[in-house]
PAZAPA-4460 file (N, C-alpha, C; in steps of 0.05 Angstrom, whole numbers, plus 32768, in hexadecimal, padded with zeros to 4 digits):
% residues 117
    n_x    n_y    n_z   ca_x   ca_y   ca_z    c_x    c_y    c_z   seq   type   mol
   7FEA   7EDD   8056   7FEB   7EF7   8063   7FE7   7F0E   804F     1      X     A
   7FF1   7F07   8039   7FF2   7F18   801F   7FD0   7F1E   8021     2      X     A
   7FC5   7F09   8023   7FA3   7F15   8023   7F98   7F22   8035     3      X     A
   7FA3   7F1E   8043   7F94   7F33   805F   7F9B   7F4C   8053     4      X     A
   7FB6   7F52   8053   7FB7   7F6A   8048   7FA3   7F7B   8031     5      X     A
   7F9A   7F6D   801C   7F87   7F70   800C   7F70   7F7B   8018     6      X     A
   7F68   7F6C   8024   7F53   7F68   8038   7F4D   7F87   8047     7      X     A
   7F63   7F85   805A   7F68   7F99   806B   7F67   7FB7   8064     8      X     A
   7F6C   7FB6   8046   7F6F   7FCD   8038   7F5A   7FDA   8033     9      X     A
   7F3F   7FC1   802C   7F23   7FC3   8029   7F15   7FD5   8044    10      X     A
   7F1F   7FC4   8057   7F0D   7FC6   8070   7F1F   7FE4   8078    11      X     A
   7F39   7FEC   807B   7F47   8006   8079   7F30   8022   806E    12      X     A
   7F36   801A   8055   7F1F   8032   8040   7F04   8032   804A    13      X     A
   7EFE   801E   8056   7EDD   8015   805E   7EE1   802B   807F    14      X     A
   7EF5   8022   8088   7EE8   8036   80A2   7EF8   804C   80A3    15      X     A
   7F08   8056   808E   7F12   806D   8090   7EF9   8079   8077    16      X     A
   7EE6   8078   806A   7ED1   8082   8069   7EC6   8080   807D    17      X     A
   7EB9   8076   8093   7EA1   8070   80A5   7EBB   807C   80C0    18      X     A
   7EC5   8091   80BE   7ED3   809B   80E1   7EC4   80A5   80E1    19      X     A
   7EA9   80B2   80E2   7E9E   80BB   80EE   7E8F   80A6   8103    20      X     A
   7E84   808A   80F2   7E74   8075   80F8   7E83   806D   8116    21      X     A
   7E9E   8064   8115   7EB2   805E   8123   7EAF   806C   8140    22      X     A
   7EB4   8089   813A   7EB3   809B   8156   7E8E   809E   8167    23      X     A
   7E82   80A1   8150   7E64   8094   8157   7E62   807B   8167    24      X     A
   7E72   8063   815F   7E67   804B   8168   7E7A   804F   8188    25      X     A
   7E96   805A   8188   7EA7   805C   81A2   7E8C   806F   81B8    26      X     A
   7E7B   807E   81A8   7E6C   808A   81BC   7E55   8081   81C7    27      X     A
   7E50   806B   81AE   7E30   8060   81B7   7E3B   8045   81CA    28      X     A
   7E4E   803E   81C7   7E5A   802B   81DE   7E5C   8035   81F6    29      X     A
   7E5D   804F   81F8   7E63   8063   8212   7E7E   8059   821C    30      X     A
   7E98   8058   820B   7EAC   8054   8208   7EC4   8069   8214    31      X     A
   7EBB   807F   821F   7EC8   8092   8223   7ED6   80A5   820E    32      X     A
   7EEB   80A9   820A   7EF4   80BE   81F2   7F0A   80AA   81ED    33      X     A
   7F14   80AA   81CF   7F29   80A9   81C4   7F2E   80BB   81B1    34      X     A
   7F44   80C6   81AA   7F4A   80D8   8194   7F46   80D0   8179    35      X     A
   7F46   80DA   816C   7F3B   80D0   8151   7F65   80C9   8144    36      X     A
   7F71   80D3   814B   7F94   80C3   8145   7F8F   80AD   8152    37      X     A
   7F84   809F   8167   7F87   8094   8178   7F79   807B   8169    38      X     A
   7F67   8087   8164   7F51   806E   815B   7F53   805F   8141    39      X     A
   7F65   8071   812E   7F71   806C   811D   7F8E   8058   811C    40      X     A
   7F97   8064   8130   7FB3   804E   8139   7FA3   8039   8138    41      X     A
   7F95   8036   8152   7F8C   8011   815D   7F75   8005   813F    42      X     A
   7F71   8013   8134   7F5D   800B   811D   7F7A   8000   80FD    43      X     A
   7F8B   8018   8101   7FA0   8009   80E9   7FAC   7FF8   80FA    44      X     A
   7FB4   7FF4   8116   7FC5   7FDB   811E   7FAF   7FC0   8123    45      X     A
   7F99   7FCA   811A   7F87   7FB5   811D   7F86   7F9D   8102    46      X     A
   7F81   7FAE   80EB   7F77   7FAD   80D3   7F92   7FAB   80C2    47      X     A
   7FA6   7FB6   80C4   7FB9   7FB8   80B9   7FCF   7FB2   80C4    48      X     A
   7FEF   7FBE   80B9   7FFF   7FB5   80CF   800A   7FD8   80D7    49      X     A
   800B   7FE1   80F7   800A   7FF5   80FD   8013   7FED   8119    50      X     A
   8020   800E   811E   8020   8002   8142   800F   8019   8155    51      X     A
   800E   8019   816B   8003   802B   8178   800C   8034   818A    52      X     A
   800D   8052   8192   801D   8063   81A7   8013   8057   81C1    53      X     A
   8026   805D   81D2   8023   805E   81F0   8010   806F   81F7    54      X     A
   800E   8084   81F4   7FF3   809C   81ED   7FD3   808C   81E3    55      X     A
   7FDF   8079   81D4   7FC1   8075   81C8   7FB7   8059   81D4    56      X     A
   7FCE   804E   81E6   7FC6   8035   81F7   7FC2   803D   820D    57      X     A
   7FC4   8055   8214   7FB5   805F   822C   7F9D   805F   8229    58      X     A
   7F94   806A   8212   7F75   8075   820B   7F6B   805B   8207    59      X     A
   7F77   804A   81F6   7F65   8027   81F2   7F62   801D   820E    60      X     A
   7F75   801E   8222   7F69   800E   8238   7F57   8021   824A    61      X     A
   7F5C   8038   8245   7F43   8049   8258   7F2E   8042   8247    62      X     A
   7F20   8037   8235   7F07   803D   822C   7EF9   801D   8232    63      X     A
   7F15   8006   8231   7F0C   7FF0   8248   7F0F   7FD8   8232    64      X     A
   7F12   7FC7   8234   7F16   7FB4   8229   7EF9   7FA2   8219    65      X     A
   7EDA   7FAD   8229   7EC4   7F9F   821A   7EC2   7FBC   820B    66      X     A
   7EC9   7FD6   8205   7EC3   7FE4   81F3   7ED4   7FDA   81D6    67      X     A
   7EF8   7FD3   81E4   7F07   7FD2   81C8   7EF6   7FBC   81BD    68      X     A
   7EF5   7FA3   81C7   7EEA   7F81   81B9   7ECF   7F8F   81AB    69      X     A
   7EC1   7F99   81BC   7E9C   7FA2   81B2   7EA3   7FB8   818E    70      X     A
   7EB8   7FC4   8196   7EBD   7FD2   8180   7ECA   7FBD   815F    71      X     A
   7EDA   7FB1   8160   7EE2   7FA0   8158   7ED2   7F8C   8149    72      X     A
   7EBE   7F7F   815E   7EA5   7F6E   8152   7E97   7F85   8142    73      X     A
   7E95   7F97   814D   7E82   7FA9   8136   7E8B   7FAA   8121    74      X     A
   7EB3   7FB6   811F   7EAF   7FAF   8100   7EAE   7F9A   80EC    75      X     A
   7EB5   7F80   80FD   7EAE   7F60   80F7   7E9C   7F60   80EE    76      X     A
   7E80   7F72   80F1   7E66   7F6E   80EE   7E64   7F77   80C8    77      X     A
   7E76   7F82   80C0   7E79   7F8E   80A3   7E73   7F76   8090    78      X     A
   7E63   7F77   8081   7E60   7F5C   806F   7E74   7F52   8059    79      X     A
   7E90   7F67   805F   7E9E   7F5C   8052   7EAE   7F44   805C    80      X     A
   7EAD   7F45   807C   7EBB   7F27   8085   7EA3   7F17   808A    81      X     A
   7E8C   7F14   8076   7E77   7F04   807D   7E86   7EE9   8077    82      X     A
   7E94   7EE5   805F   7E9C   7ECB   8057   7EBE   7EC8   805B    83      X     A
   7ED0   7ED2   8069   7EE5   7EDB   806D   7EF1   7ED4   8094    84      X     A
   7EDF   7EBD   8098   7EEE   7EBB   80B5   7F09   7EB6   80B9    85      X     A
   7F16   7EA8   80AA   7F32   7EAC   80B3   7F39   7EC8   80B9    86      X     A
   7F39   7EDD   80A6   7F40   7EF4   80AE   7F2F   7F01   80CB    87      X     A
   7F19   7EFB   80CF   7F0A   7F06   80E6   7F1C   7EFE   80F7    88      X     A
   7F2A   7EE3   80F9   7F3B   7ED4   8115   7F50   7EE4   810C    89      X     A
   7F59   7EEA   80FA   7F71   7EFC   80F9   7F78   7F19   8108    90      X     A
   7F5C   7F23   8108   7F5F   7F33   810B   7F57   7F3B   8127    91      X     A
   7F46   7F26   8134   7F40   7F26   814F   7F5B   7F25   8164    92      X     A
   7F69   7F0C   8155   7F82   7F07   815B   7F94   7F1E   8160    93      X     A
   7F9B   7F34   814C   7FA3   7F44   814F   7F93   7F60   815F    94      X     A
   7F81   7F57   8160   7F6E   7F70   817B   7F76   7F66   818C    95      X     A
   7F79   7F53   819E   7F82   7F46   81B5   7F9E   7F43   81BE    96      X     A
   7FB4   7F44   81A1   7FCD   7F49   81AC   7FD2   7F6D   81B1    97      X     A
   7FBE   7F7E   819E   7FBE   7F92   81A5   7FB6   7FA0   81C4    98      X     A
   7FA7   7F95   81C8   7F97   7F9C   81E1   7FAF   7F8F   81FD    99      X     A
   7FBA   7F82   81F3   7FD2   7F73   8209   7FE2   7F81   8207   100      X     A
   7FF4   7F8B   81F1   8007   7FA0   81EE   7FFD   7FC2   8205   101      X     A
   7FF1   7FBC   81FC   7FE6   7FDB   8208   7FE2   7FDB   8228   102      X     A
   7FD0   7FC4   822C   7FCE   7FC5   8250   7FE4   7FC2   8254   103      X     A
   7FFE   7FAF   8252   801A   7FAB   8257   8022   7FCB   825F   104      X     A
   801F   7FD9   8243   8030   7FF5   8244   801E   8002   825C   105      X     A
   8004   8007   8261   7FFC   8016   827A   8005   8001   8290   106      X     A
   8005   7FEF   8292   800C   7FD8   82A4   8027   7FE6   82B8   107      X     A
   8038   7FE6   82A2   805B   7FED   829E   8056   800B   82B0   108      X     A
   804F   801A   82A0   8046   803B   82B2   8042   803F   82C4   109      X     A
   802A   8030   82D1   8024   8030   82E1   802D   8029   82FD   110      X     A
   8043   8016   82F5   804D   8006   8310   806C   801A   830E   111      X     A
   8076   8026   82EC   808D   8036   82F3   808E   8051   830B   112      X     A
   80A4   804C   831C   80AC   805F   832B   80AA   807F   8324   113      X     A
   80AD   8081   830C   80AD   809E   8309   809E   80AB   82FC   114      X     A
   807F   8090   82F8   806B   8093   82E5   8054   80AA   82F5   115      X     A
   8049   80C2   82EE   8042   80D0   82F2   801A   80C8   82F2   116      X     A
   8013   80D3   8311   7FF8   80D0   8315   7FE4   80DF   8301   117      X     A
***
């Protein structure tokens, strides 16, 4: 686990240079909007260890579930996990418990009584 971290720290600096690349690729997916805090949460709770607001698991499941995965493989696509699959499953792993956490929480909202239209 100690290495992922390493790892993560790489791929961290790698797309916190390239947010521009990031909010580009959420648009060329035609992904709808996320905030740039927002995208940052689900990108450090992706990559690193982080959590993400209720606020910003609204915005991950509005933009749909083949934009989060499509986004994800994109940055898989970095040739730094060319030789590094364990961590790719690691981290898929953790896109998918992310992506569960979050529908749960709109899930939860949605069906609450005093949750607002």
């Amino acid at each position: 686990m100690a290495s992922l971290d390493v790892y993560a720290a790489l791929v961290i600096l790698a797309i916190a240079l390239s947010g521009a690349v990031i909010v580009d690729s959420v648009k060329t997916h035609s992904c709808g909007n996320m905030t740039l805090r927002c995208i940052d949460e689900v990108y450090t709770s992706i990559f690193r260890n982080g959590t993400v607001s209720d606020e910003c698991c609204h915005q991950l499941v509005k933009i749909g579930r083949p934009c989060h995965e499509a986004l994800v493989r994109r940055d898989l696509e970095d040739p730094f996990f060319k030789n590094h699959t364990n961590i790719k499953q690691e981290i898929l792993s953790k896109a998918k418990q992310i992506w569960n956490k979050c529908t749960s929480i709109v899930d939860a909202v949605s069906v609450s009584p005093n949750a607002s239209p």
